[in-house]
ROPATOR-803881 format. One record per residue (C-alpha): x, y, z; residue number from 1. Coordinates in Angstrom, 3 decimals. Layout:
REM residues N
       xx       yy       zz  nr
        X        Y        Z NUM
...
***
This chain:
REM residues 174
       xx       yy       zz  nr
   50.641 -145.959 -145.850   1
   51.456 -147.874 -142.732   2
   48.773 -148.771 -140.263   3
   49.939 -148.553 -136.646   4
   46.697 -149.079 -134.407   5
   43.268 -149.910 -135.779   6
   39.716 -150.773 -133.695   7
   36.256 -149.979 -134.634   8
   36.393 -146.021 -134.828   9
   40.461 -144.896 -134.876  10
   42.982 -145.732 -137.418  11
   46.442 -144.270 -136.399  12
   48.540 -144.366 -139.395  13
   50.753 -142.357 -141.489  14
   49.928 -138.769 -142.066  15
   48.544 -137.899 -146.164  16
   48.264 -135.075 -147.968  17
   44.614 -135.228 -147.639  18
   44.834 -135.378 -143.941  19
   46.853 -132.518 -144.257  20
   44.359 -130.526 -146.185  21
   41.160 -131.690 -144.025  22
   43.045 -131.031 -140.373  23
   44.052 -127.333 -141.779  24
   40.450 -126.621 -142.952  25
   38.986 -128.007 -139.424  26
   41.582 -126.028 -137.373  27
   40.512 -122.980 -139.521  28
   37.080 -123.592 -138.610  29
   38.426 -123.818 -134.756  30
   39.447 -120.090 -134.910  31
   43.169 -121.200 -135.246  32
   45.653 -119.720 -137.067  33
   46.527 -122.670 -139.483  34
   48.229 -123.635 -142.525  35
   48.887 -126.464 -144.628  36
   52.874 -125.649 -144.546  37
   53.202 -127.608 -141.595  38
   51.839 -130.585 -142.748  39
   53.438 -130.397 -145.776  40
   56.998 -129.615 -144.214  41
   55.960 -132.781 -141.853  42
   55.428 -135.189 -144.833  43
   58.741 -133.990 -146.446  44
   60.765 -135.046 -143.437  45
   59.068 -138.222 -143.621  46
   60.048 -138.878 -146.798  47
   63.632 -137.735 -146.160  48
   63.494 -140.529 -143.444  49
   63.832 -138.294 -140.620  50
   60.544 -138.451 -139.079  51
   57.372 -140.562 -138.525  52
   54.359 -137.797 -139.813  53
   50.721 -139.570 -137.706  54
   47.345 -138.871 -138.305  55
   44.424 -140.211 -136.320  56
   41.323 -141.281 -138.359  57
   38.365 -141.626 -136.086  58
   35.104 -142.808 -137.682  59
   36.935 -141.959 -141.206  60
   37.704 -138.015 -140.346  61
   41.365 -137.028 -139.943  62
   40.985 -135.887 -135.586  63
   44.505 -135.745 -134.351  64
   48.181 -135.644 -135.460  65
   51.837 -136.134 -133.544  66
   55.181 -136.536 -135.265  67
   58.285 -138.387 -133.942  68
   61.651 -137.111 -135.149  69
   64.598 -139.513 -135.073  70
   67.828 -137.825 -133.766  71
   66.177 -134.355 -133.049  72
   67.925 -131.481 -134.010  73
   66.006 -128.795 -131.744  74
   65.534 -128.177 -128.362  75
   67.029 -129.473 -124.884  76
   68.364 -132.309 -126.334  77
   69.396 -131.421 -129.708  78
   71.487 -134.126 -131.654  79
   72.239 -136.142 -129.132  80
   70.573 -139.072 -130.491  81
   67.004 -138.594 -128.708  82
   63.515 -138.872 -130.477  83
   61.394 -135.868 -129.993  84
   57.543 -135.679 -130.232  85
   56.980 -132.836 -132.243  86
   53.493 -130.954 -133.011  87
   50.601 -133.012 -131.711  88
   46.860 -132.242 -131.516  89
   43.517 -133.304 -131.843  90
   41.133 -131.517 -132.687  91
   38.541 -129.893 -130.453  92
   35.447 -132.227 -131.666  93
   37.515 -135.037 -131.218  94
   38.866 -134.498 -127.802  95
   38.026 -136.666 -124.668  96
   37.762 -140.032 -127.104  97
   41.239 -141.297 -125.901  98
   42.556 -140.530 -129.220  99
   45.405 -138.303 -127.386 100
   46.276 -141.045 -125.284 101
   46.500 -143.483 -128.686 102
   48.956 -141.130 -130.610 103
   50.967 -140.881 -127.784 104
   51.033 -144.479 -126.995 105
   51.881 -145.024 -130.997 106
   54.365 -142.163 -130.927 107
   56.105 -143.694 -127.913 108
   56.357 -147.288 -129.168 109
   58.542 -145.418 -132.340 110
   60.734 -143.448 -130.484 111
   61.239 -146.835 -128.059 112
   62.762 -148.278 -131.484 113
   65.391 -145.753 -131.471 114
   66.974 -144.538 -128.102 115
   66.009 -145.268 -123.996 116
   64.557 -141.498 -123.535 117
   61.914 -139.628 -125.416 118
   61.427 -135.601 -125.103 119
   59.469 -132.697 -126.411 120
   58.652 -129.476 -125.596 121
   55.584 -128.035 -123.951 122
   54.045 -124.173 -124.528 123
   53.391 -122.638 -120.964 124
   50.446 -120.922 -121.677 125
   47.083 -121.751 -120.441 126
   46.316 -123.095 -123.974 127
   48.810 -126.029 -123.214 128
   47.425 -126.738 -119.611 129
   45.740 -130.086 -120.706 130
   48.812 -131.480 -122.262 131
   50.753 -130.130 -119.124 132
   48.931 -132.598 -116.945 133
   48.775 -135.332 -119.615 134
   53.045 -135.582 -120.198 135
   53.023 -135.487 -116.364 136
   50.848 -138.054 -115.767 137
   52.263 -139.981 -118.514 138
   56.225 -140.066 -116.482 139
   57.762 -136.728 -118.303 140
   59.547 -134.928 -116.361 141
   61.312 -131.151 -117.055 142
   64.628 -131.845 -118.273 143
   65.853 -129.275 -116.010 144
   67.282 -126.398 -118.307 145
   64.310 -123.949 -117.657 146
   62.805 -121.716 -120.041 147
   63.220 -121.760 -123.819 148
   62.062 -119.649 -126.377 149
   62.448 -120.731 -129.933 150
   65.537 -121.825 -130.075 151
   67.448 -120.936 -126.952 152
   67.238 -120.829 -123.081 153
   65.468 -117.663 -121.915 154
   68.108 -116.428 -119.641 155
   66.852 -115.499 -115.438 156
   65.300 -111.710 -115.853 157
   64.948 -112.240 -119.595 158
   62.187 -110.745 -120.696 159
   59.834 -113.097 -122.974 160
   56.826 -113.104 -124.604 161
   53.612 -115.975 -123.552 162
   53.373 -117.387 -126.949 163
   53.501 -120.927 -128.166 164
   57.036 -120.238 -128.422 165
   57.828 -120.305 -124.897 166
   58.201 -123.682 -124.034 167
   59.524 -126.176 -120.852 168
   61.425 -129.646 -122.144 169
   60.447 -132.921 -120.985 170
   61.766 -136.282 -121.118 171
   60.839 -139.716 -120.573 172
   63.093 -142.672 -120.119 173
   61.310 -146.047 -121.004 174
***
């Protein structure tokens, strides 16, 4: 397990399977639709070396999560040779302790080790507002491509559906 930022009440570090299992059970208890899979399919790509899997420990309870995928394969700037933040969170006890702020910060200084530009993708529903305003004020910017959903630009008149597949790119050069 690699240790990437430690003070007095947050550890960010590599993501376990008991991480895994105590963020599913909390985001359960959240009312959120949640599963283990995830995590699991996030520790697998880890292992395969094509991802960094974090979890945020804050006075010894797993809070938050964010992944970094080297070379992305989805999205806006798929295979191109970009790093992509991928599922991030902290849970709703947690919030408003700058632990957000840290796994981005530690999620950054990865992808910096592997290309000039960072990106992700953003849901558009009110449910994302407060990372809306975060990636702004943090230098993203849209990518300028529009609309996706899942896996493809939502074309001009498409009709879509407001779910967390509906997303805006952003990217970030350092």
């Amino acid at each position: 397990m690699e240790i990437y930022f430690k003070d007095d009440n947050l550890t960010i570090r590599t993501l376990t399977y008991s991480d895994a299992e105590e963020i599913t059970q909390e985001e359960c208890a959240q009312g959120w639709n949640a599963s283990i899979d995830k995590y699991c399919n996030r520790l697998k790509d880890m292992e395969d070396g094509k991802a960094v899997a974090l979890a945020a420990v804050y006075q010894g309870k797993a809070a938050g999560y964010i992944n970094v995928y080297f070379n992305s394969q989805w999205g806006a700037f798929a295979n191109q040779g970009l790093c992509e933040i991928v599922d991030f969170g902290v849970l709703e006890k947690y919030r408003r302790l700058g632990i957000g702020s840290r796994l981005m910060d530690t999620a950054e200084q990865i992808a910096k080790q592997y290309s000039d530009r960072v990106y992700l993708g953003v849901g558009l529903h009110s449910g994302y507002g407060s990372a809306q305003r975060m990636y702004v004020k943090r230098g993203y910017i849209p990518d300028g491509s529009g609309v996706w959903y899942g896996e493809s630009v939502c074309e001009q008149n498409a009709n879509c559906v407001n779910d967390d597949d509906l997303v805006l790119y952003f990217y970030k050069k350092f």
